[in-house]
Every structure is written in C-alpha cells, then in structure tokens.
C-alpha positions in Angstrom: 0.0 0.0 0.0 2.7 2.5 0.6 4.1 1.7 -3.2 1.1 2.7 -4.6 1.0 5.8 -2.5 4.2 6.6 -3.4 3.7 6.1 -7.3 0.4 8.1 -7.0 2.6 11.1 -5.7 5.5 10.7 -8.0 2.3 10.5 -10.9 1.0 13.5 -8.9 4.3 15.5 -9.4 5.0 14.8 -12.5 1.2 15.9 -13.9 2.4 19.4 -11.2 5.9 19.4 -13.5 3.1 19.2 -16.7 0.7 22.1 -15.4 3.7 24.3 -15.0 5.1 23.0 -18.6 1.8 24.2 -19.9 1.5 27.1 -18.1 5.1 28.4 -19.2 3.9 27.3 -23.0 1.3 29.3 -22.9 2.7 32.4 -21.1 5.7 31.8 -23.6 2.6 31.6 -26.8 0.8 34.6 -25.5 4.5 36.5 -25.4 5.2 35.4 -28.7 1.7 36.5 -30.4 1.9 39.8 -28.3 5.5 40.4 -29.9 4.2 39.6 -33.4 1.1 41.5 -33.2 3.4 44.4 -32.5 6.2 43.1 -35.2 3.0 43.0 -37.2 1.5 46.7 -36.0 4.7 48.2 -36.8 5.3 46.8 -39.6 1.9 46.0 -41.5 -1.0 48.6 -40.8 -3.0 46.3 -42.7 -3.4 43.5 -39.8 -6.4 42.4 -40.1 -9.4 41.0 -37.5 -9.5 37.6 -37.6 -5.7 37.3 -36.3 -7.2 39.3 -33.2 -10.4 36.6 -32.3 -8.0 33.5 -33.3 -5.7 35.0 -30.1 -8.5 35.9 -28.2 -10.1 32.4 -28.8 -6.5 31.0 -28.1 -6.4 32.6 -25.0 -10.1 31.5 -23.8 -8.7 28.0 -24.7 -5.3 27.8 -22.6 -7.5 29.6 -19.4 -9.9 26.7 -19.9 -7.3 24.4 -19.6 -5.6 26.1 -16.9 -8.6 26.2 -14.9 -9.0 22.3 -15.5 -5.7 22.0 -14.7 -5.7 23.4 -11.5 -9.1 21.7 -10.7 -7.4 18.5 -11.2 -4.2 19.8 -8.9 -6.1 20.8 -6.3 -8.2 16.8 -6.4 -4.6 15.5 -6.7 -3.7 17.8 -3.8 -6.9 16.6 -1.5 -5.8 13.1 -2.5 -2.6 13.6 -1.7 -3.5 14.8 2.0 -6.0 12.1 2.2 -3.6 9.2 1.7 -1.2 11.5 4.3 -3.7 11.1 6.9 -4.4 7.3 5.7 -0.3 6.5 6.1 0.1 8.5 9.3 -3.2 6.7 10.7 -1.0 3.7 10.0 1.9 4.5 11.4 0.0 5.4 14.2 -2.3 2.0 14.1 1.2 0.3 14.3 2.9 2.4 17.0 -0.4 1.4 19.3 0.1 -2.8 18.2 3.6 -2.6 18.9 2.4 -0.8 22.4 0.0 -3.5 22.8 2.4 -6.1 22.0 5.1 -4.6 24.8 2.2 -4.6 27.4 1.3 -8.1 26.4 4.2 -9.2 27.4 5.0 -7.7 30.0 1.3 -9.3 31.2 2.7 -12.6 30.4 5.7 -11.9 32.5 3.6 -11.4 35.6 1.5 -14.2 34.9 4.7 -16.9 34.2 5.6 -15.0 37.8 2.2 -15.5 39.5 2.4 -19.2 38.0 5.8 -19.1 39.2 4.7 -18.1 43.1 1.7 -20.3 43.4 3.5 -23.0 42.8 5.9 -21.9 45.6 2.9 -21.5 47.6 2.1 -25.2 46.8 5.2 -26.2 47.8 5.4 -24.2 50.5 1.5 -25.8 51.7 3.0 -29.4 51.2 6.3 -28.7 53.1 4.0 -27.4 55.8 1.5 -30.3 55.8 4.4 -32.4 56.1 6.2 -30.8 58.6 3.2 -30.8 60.6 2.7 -34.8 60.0 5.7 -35.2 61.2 5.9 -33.5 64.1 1.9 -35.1 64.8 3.6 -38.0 64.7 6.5 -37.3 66.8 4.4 -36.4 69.2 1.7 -39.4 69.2 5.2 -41.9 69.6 5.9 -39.7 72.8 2.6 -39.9 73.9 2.1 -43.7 73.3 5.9 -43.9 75.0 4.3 -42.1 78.0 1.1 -44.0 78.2 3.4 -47.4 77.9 5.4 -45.7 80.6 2.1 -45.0 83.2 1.0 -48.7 81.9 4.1 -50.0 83.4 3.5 -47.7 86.7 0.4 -48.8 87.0 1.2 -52.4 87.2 3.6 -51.7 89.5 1.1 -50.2 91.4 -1.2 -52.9 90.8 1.2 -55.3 91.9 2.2 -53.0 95.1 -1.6 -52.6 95.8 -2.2 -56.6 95.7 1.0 -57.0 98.3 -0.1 -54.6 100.5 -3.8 -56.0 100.5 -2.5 -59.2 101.0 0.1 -57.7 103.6 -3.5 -56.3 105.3 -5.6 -59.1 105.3 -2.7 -60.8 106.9 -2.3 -58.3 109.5 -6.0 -58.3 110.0 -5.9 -62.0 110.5 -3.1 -61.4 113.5 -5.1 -58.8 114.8 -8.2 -61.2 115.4 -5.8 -64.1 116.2 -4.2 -61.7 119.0 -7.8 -60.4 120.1 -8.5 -64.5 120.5 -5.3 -64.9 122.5 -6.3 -61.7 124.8 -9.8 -62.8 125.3 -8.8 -66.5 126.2 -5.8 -64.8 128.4 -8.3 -62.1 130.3 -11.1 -65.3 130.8 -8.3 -67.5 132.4 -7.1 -64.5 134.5 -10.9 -63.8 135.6 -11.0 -67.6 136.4 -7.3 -67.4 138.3 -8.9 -64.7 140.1 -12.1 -67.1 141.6 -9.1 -69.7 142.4 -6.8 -67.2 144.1 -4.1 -67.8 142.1 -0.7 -66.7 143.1 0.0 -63.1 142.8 3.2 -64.1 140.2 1.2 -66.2 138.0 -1.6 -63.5 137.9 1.0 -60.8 137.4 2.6 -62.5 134.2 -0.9 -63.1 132.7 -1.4 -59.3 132.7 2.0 -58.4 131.1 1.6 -61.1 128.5 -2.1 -59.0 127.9 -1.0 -56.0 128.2 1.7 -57.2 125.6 -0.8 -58.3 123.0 -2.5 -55.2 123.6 0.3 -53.6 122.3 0.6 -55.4 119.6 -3.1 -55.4 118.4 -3.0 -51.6 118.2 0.7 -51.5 116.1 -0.9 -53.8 114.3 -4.4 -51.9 113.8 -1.5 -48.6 113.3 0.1 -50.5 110.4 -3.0 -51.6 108.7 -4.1 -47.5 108.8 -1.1 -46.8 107.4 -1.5 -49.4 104.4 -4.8 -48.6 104.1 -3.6 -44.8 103.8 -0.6 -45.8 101.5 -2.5 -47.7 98.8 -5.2 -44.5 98.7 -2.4 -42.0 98.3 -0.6 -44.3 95.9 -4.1 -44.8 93.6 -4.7 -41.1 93.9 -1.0 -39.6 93.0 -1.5 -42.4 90.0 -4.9 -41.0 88.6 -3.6 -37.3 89.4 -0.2 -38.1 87.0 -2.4 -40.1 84.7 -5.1 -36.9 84.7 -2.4 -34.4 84.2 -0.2 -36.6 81.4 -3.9 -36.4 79.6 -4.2 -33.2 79.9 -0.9 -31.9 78.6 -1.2 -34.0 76.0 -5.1 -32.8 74.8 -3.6 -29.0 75.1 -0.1 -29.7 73.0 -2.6 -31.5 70.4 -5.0 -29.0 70.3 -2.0 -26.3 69.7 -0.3 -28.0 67.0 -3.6 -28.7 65.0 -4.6 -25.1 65.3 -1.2 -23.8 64.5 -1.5 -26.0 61.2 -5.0 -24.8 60.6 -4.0 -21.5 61.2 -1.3 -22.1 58.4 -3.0 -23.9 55.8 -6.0 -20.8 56.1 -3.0 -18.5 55.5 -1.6 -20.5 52.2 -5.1 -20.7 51.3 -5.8 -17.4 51.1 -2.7 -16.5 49.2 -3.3 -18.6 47.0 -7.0 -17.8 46.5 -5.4 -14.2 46.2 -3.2 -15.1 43.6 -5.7 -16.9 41.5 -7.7 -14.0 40.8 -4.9 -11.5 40.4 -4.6 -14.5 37.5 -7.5 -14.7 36.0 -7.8 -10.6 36.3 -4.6 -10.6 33.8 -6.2 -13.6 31.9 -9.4 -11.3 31.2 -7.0 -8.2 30.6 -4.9 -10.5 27.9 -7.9 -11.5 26.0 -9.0 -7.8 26.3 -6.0 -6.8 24.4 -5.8 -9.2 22.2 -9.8 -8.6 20.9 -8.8 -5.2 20.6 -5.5 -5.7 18.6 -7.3 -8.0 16.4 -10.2 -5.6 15.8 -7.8 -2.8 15.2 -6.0 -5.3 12.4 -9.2 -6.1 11.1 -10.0 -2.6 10.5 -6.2 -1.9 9.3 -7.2 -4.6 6.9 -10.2 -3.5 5.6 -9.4 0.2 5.4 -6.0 -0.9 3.0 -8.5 -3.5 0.9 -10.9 -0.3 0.5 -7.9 2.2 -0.2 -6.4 -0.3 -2.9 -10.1 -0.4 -4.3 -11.0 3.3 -5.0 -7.5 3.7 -6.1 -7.4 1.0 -8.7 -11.2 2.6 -9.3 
C-alpha cells in the first residue's frame, strides 16, 4: 500500500511538472503572439481582425485548460492529503500494536511470575502439611511412650496394691488371732482370780495382755497406714495419669490449630493469587480482541484504499 501511494505522488508531481510546462507554454505563446502582433503593427498597418479573435479564442482556450488543470491539482492535492492522513493513521495503528504487543508481554511476564509463586505456595502448603505430619507423629510416639510408661506404673502399682492387701488381710488375721489370744488370756485370768491364784502367775498373765494389747494396736496402726498408702498411691497415680492427659489434649490442640491457622494463611494467598490470574487472563484476552479488531480494520481500510484507487 505505501508503493502505490508513493507512485500516485510521483504521478502526482509529474502531472504538477506538466501544469507548469503548460503554463510556461502558454505564457511563452501569449509572449510570442503579443510580440508579433506588435512586429505586425509596426510593420503592416493592414493586420487584419480575424488574427485578433483566433488569439482571443487561443487565450479563452489555454485559461480553460488552466482552470481544469488546476481543478485537477487541487483533487490531486486533496488526495494527496487524504492518503497523508491514511499513512500516518498507520503508522500510528502500528505504533499502538507494537504498544499492545510490549504490554502483552510484559502481562505474560507477571503471569509466568504469578504461576511461578503459586506454585511456591504449593510447595510451601506441602512442606508445611508435612512438617506438621511429622511433628503429629513425633508427638503421638511420645505420647504412646508415655502411656506405655504409666502402663508400666500402673502395674507396679497394681502389683504394690495386691501385696499390701494381701500384707493387710494378713495383719488383720493377726489382729483377730491376737484379740483370740487376749480374750482366752483375760477369761483365764478372771478364772485365776475365783481360784486365788498366786500373785506371780496373775501378774505374768497381765503383762503377757497387756503385751498383745500392744501389739493389736501396732498392728491396727500398720493396717491404717496401708490402708492410707495404697489411697495416696491410687490417687497420686490417677492425678499423674489426669495431668499426662491433659498436657497432651492441650499440646494436640496447639499443633492442630497452629497447622489450621497455616494452611488458612496458604489458602488465602493462593486464592489471592488466583484472581490476580484470571484478572490478567481477562486483561490478555482484552487486548488481544482489541489488537485484532484494530488489524481487522487496518485490513479493511488498506482493501478499500487499494479499491478506490485501482477505481
């Protein structure tokens, strides 16, 4: 299209360079009869008329076909500016697509980046997930350690609890074996008593109760104690049990909500970056509709040029 442009303005010129050719003709004719029609007057007195019209008629002619000529210059000339204003719309059509092109890739750029940092985020999501897994199941081995740990307490305890029933009902059996013995003892020493026994023997009975005596209340002392020791020992058990439970439910609690807390955070930036996405997917396709309708046009207005000028 610029070819023909330029040939039309080279034809342009040269029909300019064959207005002025004609107008120097004529200008150079009309010289030529004016200096002959004097040659003539000075020379001849006898010119006659019809020399006169054929120059006036000559003249009439050439100022027809100046007129035309300039008509046709001054078409030429509107032409000329038209396809000006055609070429420079180009030029400018172009400057805007090569525009377009620069900001569509610079568009692609920060999408291949916003790919580029989801991705990261994915990573990151995974590495966190993981992370999280394993420190989940760090914890549940030191947890199950710990419960195998008050399992084998609580046997022990178990077992310490049977030896100091046993080690009870034992001591309860002396106690009523020794409350036999002082019974039996008192009734013989009520019975010495009736026989007036001798002071000695009677005396020695006594001691020997008084002894048992004794005895039956260390022994009802020790079985407190026991009894005493095995509820202390069940209740510092459930109280370390309780407590173990406890720590663990809040450490549990912390890490899932920690990880929660986390994977809301990466899902959010991703979320965020998904529409910053699809906002420079819509913006891309933008463009490019407009591009290709300004191309379309670009097309059509060179097809209709090429037309009326082959016209």
């Amino acid at each position: 299209m610029v070819d023909n442009k330029k040939e039309r303005w080279f034809s342009q010129k040269s029909l300019i360079d064959e207005v002025n050719k004609v107008s120097d003709e004529v200008i150079e004719s009309l010289s030529q009869d004016d200096s002959g029609s004097k040659y003539k007057k000075n020379t001849s007195v006898d010119t006659t008329s019809n020399d006169a019209e054929d120059m006036e008629r000559n003249m009439k002619r050439y100022e027809r076909q100046i007129k035309i000529l300039q008509a046709e210059m001054i078409q030429e000339k509107q032409l000329h500016e038209q396809e000006l204003n055609e070429v420079k719309a180009e030029l400018d059509t172009m400057k805007e697509t090569n525009q377009a092109n620069s900001a569509d890739a610079e568009i692609q750029e920060e999408l291949a980046q916003l790919r580029k940092e989801n991705e990261e985020l994915k990573a990151d999501s995974l590495k966190v997930t993981v992370n999280h897994s394993e420190e989940l199941s760090k914890k549940i081995d030191s947890l199950n350690g710990e419960v195998v740990g008050l399992t084998a307490d609580k046997l022990d305890l178990k077992d310490q609890l049977l030896d100091m029933t046993a080690k009870n009902k034992t001591l309860q059996e002396t106690l009523k074996e020794k409350e036999a013995i002082i019974q039996s003892m008192t009734k013989q020493l009520d019975e010495r008593n009736d026989g007036e026994a001798d002071s000695e023997a009677l005396l020695k009975a006594k001691r020997q109760i008084n002894d048992l005596m004794e005895q039956n209340e260390d022994l009802k002392q020790e079985v407190i104690e026991s009894q005493k020791e095995i509820g202390e020992v069940l209740v510092s058990a459930k109280k370390q049990a309780n407590q173990m439970l406890e720590e663990a439910h809040v450490e549990a609690k912390h890490m899932i909500s920690s990880a929660e807390l986390e994977l809301e955070n990466i899902g959010s930036r991703a979320k965020k970056i998904f529409i910053e996405v699809e906002d420079s997917k819509d913006q891309v396709v933008s463009m490019y509709n407009e591009m290709q309708s300004k191309i379309n046009q670009l097309v059509e207005g060179s097809l209709l040029s090429d037309y009326q000028s082959k016209k």
